[in-house]
N, C-alpha and C positions, 0 to 999 in steps of 0.2 A: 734897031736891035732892042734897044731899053722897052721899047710898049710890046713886043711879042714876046718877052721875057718874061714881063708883068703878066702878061696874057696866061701865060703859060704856070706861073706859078699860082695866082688865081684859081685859075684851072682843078688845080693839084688839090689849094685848099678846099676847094668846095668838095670835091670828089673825097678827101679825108673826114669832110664832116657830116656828109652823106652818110657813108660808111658806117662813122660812128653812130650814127643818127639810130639806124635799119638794127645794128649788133644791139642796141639799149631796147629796142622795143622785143628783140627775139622773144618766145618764152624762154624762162627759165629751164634747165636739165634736169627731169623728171628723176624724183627719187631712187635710189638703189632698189630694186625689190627686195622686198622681206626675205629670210631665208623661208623655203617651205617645212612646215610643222614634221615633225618626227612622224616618222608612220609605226602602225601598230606593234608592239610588240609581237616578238616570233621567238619562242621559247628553242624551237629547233633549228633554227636560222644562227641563233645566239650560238648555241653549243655545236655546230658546223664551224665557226670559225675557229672556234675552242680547237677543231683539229682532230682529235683524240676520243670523241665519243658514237663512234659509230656505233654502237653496239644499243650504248643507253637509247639514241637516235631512233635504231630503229625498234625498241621495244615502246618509246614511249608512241610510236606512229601506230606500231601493230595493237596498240591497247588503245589508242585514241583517248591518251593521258594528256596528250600534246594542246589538243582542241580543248580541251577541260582548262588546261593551264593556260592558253590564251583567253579563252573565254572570262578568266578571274580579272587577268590582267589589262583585261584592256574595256571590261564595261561593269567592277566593280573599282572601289577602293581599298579592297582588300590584297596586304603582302604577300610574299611568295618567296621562298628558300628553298632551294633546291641543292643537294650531295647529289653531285653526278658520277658514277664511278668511271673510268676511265677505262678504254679497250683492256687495257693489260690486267684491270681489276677482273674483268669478267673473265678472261684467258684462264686465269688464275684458280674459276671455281673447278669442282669437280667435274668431271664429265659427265654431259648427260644431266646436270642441274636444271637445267633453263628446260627441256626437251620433256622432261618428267613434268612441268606444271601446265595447268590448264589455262583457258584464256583468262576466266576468275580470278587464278593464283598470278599470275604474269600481271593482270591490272590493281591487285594486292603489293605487291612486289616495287612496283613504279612508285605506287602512292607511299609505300614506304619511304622513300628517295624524298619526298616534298613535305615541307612543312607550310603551313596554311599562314604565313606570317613572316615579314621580313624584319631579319635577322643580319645586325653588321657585329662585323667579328668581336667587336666591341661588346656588343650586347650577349656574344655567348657566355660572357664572362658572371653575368647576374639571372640568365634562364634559368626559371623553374623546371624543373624535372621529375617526371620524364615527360618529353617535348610532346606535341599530339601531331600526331603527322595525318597525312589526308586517309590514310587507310586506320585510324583510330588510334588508341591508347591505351597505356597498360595490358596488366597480363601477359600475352602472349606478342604482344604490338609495340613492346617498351623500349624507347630508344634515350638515348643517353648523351647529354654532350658537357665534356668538362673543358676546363683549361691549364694550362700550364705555363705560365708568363703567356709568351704569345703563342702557345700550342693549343690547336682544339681537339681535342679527341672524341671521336663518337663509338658508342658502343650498344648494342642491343643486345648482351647475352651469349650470340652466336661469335657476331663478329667484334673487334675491335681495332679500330683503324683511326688514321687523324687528317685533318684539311689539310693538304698540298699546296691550295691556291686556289686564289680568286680568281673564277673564270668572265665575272660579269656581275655589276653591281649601281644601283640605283637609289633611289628613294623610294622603290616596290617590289623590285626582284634584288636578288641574289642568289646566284650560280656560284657553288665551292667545289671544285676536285677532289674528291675522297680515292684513295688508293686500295678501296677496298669494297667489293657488293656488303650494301648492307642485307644480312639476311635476318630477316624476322623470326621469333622461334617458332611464330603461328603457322609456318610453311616449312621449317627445315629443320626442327625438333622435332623427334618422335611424339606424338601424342600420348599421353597417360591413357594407360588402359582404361577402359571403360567400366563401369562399377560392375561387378559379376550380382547380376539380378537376384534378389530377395526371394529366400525359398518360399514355396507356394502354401499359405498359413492355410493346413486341412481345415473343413469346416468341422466344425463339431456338432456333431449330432445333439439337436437339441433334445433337451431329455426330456422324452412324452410319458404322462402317466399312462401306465397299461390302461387297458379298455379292460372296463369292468367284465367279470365275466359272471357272465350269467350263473348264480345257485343252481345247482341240478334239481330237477323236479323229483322231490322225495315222496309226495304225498303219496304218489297209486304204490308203491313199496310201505309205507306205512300203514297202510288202508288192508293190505292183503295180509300182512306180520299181526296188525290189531285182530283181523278175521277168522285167522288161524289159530289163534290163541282164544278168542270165543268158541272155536267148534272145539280144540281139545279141554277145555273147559266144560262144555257140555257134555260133552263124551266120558270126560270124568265122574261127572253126578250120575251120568245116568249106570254108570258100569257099578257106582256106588248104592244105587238104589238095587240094583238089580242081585248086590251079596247079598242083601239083607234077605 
């Protein structure tokens, strides 16, 4: 019994150190994989989750503001802010606002909405104003944003309204909730009447000297007056000779 027990245990050890042997050479367990890299910004993907901007959604698609705005973001290094107004802000305009603009004024309108530069709430507090937004600056294009402790208010003239909420925020975008269409004056102010054109300055007749006019020909009336007065001259002497 004692030598097949020995056997047996033997046995065991080898088969343990085997084991060990084969587990020490395995490879090593191949690193976790990297997470994969963020994929491109989607300015309207963004504001899809947001919930609430169907409207801005699809104006910025039918103006192909969308494409512009991706394009910035994702093969420049230039920011991007964006006031999105929210369904209930557009609900809100007058009827027949949106229907009266053209595709022009509709892709005026969006650019409105975007400022060419990101902006954290932080920083509205020291903007310069008035901000320049992708459809331009001043005059009729003037948009406004103050604070108030932690209030931002944006105003352009027409409208005046303040940030809701951060819809989406980075170190290149920002997306804010405005509770209100920003409307530009350059689209929903009447325009100033147009200057009433300058009367039409008469020319004046430059002043010609008269064309000389010709002296009448006096001489054959002088010549017949001289003649005349010769022959009653003569007629004289001789009616004078003829008393005698």
């Amino acid at each position: 019994m004692v030598p097949q027990f020995l056997i047996f245990f033997l046995f065991l050890l080898f088969l343990y150190l085997h084991c060990t042997t084969i587990l020490a050479q395995s490879p090593a367990a191949a690193p976790a994989a990297a997470p994969a890299p963020p994929g491109p910004t989607n300015v309207t993907k963004i504001l899809e989750k947001g919930g609430q901007f169907t409207t801005f959604i699809r104006l910025l698609k039918a103006t192909q503001e969308d494409v512009t705005l991706n394009g910035q973001l994702n093969n420049s290094n230039n920011g991007v802010t964006i006031f999105a107004p929210s369904d209930n802000a557009f609900s809100s305009l007058k009827s027949g606002s949106l229907n009266a603009l053209d595709d022009q004024q509709k892709s005026e309108l969006m650019q409105f909405h975007i400022i060419p530069q990101f902006l954290s709430t932080s920083q509205f507090q020291t903007v310069s104003n008035p901000l320049r937004t992708q459809a331009g600056t001043g005059g009729r294009l003037e948009l406004n944003v103050t604070t108030t402790g932690n209030a931002v208010n944006v105003t352009t003239g027409l409208t005046n309204t303040s940030v809701s909420g951060t819809v989406y925020t980075d170190k290149q975008l920002a997306v804010y909730q405005v509770d209100k269409v920003l409307l530009p004056l350059d689209l929903f102010a009447p325009k100033p009447p147009a200057p009433a054109p300058a009367p039409a300055k008469t020319k004046k007749k430059e002043s010609t000297a008269d064309s000389p006019v010709a002296p009448d020909d006096t001489s054959g009336a002088m010549s017949f007056i001289e003649q005349r007065h010769r022959i009653l001259f003569v007629i004289g002497v001789v009616g004078m000779i003829l008393t005698l």
